[in-house]
N, C-alpha and C positions, 0 to 999 in steps of 0.2 A: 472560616466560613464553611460552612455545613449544607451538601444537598443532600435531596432523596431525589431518583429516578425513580417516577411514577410510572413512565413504560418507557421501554428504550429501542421500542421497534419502527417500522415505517407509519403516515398516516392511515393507514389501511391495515397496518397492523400486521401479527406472523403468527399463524396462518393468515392467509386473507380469507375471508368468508366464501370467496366466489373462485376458491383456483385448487386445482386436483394437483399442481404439480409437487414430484418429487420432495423439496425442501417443504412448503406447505404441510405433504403428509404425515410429515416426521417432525415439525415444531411442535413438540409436544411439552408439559411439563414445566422444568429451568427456561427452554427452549421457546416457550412460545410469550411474545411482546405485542406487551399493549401502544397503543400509538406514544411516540415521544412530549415528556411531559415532564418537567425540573421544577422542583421546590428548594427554594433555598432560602435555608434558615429559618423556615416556615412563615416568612416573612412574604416573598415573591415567590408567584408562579409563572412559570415563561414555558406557556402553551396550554388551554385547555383541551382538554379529551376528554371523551364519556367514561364515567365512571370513576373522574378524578378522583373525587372524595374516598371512594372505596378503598382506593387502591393504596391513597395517603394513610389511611385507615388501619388498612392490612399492614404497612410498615412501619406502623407505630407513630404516626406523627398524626396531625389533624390540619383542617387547611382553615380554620375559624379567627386563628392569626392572620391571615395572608390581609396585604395590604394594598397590591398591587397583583394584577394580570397582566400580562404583555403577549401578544401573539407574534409568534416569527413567519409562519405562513398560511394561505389560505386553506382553510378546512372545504375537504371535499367532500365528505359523507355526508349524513342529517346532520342537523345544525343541533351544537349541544346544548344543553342546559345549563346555566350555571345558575351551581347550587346557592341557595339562601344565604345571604350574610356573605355572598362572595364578591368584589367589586365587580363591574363589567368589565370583559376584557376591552385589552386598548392597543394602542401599537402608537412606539415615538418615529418620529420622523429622520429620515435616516442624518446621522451627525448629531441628532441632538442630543443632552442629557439630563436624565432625570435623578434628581437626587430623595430618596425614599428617607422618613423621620426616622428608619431604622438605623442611619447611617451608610447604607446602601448606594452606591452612587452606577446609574443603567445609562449606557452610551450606546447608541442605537449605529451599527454598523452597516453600510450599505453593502448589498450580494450585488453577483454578476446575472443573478436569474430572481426570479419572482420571491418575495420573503424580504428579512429583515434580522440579522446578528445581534445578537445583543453581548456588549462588554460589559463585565459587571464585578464592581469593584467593592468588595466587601469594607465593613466597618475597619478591619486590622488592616487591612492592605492587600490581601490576598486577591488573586487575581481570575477571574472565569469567563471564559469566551464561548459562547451559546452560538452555532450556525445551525440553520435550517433542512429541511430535504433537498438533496437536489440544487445548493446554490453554494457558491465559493468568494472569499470578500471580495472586492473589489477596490481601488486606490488606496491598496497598501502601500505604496510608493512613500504614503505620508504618516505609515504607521512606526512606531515608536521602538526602537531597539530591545527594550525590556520585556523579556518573555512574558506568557502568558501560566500559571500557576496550572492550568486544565485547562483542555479544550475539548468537548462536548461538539462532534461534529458528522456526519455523513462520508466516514472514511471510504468505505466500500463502493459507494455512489459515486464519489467525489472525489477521490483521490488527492488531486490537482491541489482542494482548496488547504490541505496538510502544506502539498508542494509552497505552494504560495507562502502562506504563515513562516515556514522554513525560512526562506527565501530572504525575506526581510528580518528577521530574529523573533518575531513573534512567537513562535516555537523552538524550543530550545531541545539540549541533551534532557534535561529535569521536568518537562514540561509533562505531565499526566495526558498522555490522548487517550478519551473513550468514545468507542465510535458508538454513535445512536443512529434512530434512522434506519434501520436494518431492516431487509426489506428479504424477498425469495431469493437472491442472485446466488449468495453462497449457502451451501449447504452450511447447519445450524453445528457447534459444538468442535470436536479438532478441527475439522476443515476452514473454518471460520477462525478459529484461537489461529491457526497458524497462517494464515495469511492477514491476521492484525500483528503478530507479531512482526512477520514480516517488514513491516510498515512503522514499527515501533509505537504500537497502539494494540489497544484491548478495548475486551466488551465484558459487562458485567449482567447478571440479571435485575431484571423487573424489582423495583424494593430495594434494590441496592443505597444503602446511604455511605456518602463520600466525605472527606473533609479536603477541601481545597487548600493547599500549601502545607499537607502532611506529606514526608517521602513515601512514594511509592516505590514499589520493584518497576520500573519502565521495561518493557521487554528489551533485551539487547537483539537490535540488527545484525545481523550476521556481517560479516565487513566481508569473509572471501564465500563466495558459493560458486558451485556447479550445478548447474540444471542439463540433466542427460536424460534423450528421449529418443525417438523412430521418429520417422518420416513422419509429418503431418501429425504428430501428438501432442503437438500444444505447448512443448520446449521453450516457444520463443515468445508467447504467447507468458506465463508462467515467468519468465525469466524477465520482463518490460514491468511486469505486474510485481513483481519487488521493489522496482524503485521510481513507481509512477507517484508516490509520492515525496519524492526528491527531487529538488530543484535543479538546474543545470548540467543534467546526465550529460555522457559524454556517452554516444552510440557507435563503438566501433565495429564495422560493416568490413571483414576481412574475407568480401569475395568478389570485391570489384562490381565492373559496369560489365566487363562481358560485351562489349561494341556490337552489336546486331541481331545479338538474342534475345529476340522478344519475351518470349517465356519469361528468361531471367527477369526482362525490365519489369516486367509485371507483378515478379514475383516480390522486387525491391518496392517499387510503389507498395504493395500490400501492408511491407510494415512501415513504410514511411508515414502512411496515413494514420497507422493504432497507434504514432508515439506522438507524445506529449509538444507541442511546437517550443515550447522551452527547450527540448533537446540537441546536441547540436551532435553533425556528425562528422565521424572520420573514419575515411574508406583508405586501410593499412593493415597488410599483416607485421608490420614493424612493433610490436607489442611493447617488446622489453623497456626501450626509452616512454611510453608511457606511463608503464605501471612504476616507471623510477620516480616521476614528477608527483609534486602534492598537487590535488585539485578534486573536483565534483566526483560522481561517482562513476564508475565506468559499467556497461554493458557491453559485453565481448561475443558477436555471433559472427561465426563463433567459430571449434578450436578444427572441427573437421576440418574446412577451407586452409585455416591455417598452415593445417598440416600439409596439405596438398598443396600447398606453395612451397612450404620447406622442401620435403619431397621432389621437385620438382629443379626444383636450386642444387640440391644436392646430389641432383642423377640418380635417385632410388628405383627408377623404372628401368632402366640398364643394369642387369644383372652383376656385368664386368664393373660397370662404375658404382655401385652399389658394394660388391667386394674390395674394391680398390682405395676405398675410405669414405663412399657413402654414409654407410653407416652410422659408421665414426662422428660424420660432419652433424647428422643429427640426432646423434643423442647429443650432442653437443647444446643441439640450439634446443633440443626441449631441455635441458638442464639451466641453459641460460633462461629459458622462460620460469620455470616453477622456482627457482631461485628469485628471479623479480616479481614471481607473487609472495613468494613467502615474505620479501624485504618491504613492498608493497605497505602506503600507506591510507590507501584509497580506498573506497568500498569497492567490491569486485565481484560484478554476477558474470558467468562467464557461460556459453550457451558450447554442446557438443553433443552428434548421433553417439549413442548406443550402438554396437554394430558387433556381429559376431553371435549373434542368436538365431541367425537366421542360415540360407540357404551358402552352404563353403561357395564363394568365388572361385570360376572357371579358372583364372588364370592367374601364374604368378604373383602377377604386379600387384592385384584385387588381395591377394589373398596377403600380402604384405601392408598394401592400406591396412586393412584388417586388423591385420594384427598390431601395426604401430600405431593405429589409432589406440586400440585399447588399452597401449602400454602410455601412451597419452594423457587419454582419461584419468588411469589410475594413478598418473605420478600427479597432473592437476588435483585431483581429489583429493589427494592425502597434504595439499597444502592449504584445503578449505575447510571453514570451522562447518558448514552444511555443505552436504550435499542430495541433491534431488531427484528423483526419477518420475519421469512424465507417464504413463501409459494411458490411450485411451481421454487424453484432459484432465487426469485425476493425477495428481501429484503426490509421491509418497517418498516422506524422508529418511532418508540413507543412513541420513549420518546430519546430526544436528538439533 
């Protein structure tokens, strides 16, 4: 089964006609997508947009074959034309299926938000799963073990609805994600390559023709990362944003409650709220026996706290007990920890300040944080296939 992506951007498209911002002024080129629109086999079309014809045109195919229209969601712009000799579009009802004389068999998938999926099962078997703007399946409880061959979906938007498909097998290792739908949020080109990889997904350009159940290169996920950033840079933010599309993260919160620090509480709501409610958490700097266990993926905010619990068990603030085998005690336990990352069979984002570029600490103890942090950082790092640096919200990698 054979598509062409006639545009692979938002309904509105990239640029959007009406918006000055940054991403907008730079979709230029490769970079700039016409609204999402799939022909496949030249058979079906599943979405009209202005200018369809052109654009099939432009990529060497024609749409004079097509036998069927199907819309997944409501068009909000002017209402388009469909060209002559094209059927009217139509939309199945969700669950049901349409069997096309191509041999084409369209199974109409229900969203959680406004729209309509379509499952679409080619002549040989090959398998293509179509979601909309802005909406993620819904009662997959009742969906079927057997990956899906592609999935054409609102990855950036949507994250979750990746999560979901995961979650039940619908998405597998081999499964082709290409995110469509792509809208202003990420800047256009690396910045965008690397947070679909991220995710174990890509984007293609406008024109792009696909064959469905050919091997692709799938981008490999990174299994171990470190995201390192300053105060309020976006570390943690960045470090959630790797595996919001994975199901049953495991959020380990290694700074406690802190009993009547409001700040603090406020500060833990903050990220309770940005994670995924499939998440579940565990508030422990006890690392090691986790990362020993098989299971879901781990997120680690992260290794600062960490430390300052070790630290703290070991009497590294006491000079004398710091000389007397402080020390000692913790190279220990960071040795025991980068040991059970390296044996580690779990995907592992792990979250920690950058520190030491700034202003030398007044006092000893600071100036000993300091420095164990960074001896920290760097033995973590050297057990992860990526590593990350935040400044400013903008992420650049290190190593990976």
């Amino acid at each position: 089964m054979e598509i062409t992506l006639l545009g692979t951007g938002a309904p509105a498209g990239l640029p959007r006609p009406d918006c000055s911002c940054a991403v907008c002024a730079t979709a230029l080129g490769p970079d700039a997508r016409a609204a999402t629109s799939v022909l496949v086999d030249d058979a079906l079309l599943l979405d009209l947009t202005p200018g369809a014809a052109f654009a099939a045109a432009r990529a060497g195919h024609s749409l004079g074959g097509v036998r069927q229209v199907l819309l997944s969601h409501p068009h909000d712009g002017p209402a388009v034309e469909v060209p002559a000799g094209l059927p009217q579009p139509g939309r199945v009802p969700d669950g049901r299926e349409l069997a096309l004389l191509t041999g084409h068999r369209v199974r109409a998938v229900a969203m959680d938000a406004g729209g309509t999926g379509y499952a679409v099962t080619g002549p040989e078997g090959q398998r293509l799963l179509y979601l909309p703007p802005g909406a993620a399946p819904a009662g997959l409880e009742q969906a079927t073990a057997q990956s899906y061959d592609m999935v054409l979906a609102d990855v950036v938007g949507r994250p979750d609805a990746l999560a979901r498909l995961r979650a039940v097998g619908s998405a597998g290792p081999t499964t082709d994600v290409v995110a469509v739908h792509l809208d202003h949020d990420v800047p256009a080109g690396p910045e965008l390559r690397r947070r679909l990889a991220a995710a174990g997904a890509r984007a293609v350009p406008d024109g792009t023709t696909l064959v469905v159940g050919a091997y692709e290169e799938v981008p490999d996920v990174p299994r171990r990362t470190l995201v390192l950033g300053g105060a309020r840079s976006g570390k943690s933010v960045e470090a959630e944003r790797r595996l919001e599309t994975f199901p049953d993260v495991l959020y380990v919160a290694t700074g406690g409650t802190r009993g009547g620090d409001t700040e603090w509480a406020a500060r833990v709501a903050a990220h309770r709220e940005r994670r995924p409610g499939s998440w579940r958490t565990a508030e422990t700097t006890d690392l090691v026996p986790l990362l020993a266990e098989d299971g879901p993926p781990v997120l680690i905010d992260c290794l600062s706290l960490w430390l300052t619990d070790v630290m703290d068990s070991v009497g590294a603030w006491d000079d004398a007990e710091w000389a007397g085998g402080g020390e000692k005690l913790l190279r220990e336990r960071v040795r025991e920890l980068t040991d059970a990352v390296r044996a580690t069979r779990r995907t592992v984002v792990a979250v920690s300040n950058e520190v030491g570029s700034g202003i030398v600490p007044a006092t000893p103890s600071g100036r000993r944080y300091r420095d164990e942090l960074g001896r920290v950082n760097a033995a973590f790092a050297n057990e992860c296939e990526q590593v990350v640096l935040v400044v400013a919200g903008q992420a650049m990698v290190l190593r990976g």
